[in-house]
PASEBA-1860 file (N, C-alpha, C; in nm, 3 decimals):
! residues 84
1> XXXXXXXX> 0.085/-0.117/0.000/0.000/0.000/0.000/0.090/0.124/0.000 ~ 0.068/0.197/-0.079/0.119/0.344/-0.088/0.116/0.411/0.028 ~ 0.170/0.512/0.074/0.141/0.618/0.198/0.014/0.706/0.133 ~ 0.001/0.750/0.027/-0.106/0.801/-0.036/-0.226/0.741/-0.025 ~ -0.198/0.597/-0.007/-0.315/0.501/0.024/-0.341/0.495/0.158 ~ -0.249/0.461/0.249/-0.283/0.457/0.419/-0.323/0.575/0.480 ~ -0.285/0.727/0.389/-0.315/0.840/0.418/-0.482/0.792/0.456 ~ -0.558/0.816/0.304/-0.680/0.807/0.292/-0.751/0.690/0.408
9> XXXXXXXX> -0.731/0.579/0.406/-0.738/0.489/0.424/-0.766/0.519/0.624 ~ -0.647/0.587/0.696/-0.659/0.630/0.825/-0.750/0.769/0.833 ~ -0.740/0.839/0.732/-0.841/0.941/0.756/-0.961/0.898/0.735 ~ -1.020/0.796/0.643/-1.176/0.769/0.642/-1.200/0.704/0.787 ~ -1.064/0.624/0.863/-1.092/0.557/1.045/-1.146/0.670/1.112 ~ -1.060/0.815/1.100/-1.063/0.890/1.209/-1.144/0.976/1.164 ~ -1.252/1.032/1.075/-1.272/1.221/1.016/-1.377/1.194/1.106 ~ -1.439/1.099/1.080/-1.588/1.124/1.206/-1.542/1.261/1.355
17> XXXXXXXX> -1.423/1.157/1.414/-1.399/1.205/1.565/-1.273/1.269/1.569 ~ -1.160/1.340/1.475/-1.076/1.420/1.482/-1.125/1.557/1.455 ~ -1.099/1.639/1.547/-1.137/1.741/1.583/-1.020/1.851/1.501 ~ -1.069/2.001/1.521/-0.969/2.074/1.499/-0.895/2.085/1.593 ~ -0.936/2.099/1.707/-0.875/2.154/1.829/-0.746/2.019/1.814 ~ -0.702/1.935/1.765/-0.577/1.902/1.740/-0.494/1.961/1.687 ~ -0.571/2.080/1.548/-0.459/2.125/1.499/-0.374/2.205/1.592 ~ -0.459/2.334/1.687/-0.446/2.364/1.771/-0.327/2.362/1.834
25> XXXXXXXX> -0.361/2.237/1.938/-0.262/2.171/2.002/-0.121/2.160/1.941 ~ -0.129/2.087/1.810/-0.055/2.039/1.745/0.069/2.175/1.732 ~ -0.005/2.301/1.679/0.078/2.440/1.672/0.137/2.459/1.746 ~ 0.016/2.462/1.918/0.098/2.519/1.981/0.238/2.459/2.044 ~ 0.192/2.306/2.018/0.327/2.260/2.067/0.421/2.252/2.013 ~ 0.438/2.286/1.838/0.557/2.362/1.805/0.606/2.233/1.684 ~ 0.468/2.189/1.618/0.466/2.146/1.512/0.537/2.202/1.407 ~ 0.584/2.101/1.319/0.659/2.215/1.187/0.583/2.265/1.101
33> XXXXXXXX> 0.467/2.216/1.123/0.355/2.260/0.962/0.240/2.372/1.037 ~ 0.255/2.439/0.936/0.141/2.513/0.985/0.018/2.486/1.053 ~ -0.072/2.587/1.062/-0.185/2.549/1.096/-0.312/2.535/0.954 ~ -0.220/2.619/0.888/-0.329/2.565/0.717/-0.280/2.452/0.688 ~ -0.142/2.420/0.702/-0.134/2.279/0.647/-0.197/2.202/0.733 ~ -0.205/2.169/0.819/-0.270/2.122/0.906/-0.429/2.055/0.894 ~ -0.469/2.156/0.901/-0.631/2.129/0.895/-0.648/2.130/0.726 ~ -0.540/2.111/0.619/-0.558/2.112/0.489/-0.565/1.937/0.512
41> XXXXXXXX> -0.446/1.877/0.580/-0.437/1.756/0.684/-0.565/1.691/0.657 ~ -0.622/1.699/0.805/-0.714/1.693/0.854/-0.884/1.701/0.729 ~ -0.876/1.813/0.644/-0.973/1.795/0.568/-0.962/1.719/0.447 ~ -0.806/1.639/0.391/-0.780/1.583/0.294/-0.768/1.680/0.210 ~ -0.727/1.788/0.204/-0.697/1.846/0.067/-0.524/1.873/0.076 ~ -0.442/1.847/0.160/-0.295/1.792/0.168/-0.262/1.711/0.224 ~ -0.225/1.627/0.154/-0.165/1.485/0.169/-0.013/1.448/0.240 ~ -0.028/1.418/0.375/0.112/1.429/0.432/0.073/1.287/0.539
49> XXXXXXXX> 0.108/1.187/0.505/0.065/1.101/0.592/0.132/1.084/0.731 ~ 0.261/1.116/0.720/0.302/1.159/0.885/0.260/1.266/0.951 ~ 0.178/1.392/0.901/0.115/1.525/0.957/-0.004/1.448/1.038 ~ -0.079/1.335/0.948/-0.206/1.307/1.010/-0.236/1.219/1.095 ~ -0.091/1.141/1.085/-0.025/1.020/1.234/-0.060/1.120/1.370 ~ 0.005/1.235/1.389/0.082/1.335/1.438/-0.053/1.382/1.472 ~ -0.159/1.422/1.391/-0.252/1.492/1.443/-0.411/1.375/1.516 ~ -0.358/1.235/1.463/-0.471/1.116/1.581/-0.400/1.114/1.659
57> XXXXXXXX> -0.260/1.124/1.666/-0.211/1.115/1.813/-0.266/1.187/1.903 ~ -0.244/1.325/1.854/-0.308/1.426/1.909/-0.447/1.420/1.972 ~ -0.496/1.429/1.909/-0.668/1.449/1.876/-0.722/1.350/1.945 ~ -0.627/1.194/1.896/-0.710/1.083/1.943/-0.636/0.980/2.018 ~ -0.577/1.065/2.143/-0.532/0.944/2.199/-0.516/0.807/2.217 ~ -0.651/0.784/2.239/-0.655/0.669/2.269/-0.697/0.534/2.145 ~ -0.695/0.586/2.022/-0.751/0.547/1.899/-0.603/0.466/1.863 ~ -0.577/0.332/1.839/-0.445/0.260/1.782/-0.475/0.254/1.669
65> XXXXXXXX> -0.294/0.318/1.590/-0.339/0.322/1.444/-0.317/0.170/1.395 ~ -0.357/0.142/1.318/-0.374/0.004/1.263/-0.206/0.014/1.177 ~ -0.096/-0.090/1.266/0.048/-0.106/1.208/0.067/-0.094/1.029 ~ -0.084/-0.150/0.944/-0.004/-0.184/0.833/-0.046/-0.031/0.759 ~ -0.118/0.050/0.856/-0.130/0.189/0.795/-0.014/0.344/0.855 ~ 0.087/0.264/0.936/0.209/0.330/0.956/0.257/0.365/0.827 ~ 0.387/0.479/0.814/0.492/0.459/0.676/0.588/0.359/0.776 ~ 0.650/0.262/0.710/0.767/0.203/0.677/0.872/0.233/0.819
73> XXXXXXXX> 0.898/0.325/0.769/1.014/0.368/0.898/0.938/0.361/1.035 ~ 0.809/0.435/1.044/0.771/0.408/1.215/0.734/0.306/1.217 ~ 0.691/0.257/1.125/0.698/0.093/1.187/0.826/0.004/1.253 ~ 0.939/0.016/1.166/1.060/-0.013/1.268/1.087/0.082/1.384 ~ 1.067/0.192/1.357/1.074/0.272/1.493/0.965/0.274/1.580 ~ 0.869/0.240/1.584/0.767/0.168/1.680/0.816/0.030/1.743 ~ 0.876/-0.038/1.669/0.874/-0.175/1.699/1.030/-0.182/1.801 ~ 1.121/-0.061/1.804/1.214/-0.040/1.867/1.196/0.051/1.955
81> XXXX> 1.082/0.123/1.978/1.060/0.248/2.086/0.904/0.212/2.080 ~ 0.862/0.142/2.133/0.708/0.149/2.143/0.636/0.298/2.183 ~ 0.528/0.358/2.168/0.476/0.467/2.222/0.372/0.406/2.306 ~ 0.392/0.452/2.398/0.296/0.464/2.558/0.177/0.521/2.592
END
């Protein structure tokens, strides 16, 4: 699967219950992307599939992303640093 694909694919899991107030958060804590990119994110009209990891984390704590919709690299870096 493409990242272009798991993009879509995790945003149709989460758009119901991701909020803006992630992007929010996401700013203030000193995210690299804007806040238009962001909620561009969030509404699917920019495609950044690690922005929108970054913003269910956020948003949705407690929501596990499904491993085979990681990119590549956090998957080995998950599997060597689990997140808590």
């Amino acid at each position: 699967m493409t990242d272009r694909q798991k993009y879509f694919h995790l945003l149709a899991l989460v758009c119901e219950d991701l909020h803006a107030s992630a992007v929010d958060v996401a700013v203030r804590g000193g995210h690299e992307a804007s806040s238009v990119k962001l909620m561009g994110v969030r509404h699917g009209r920019y495609i950044k599939l690690a922005w929108l990891i970054d913003l269910v984390r956020i948003g949705l704590p407690d929501f596990s992303i499904p491993a085979e919709l990681l990119p590549a690299e956090k998957q080995v870096q998950e599997a060597l640093f689990p997140i808590s």
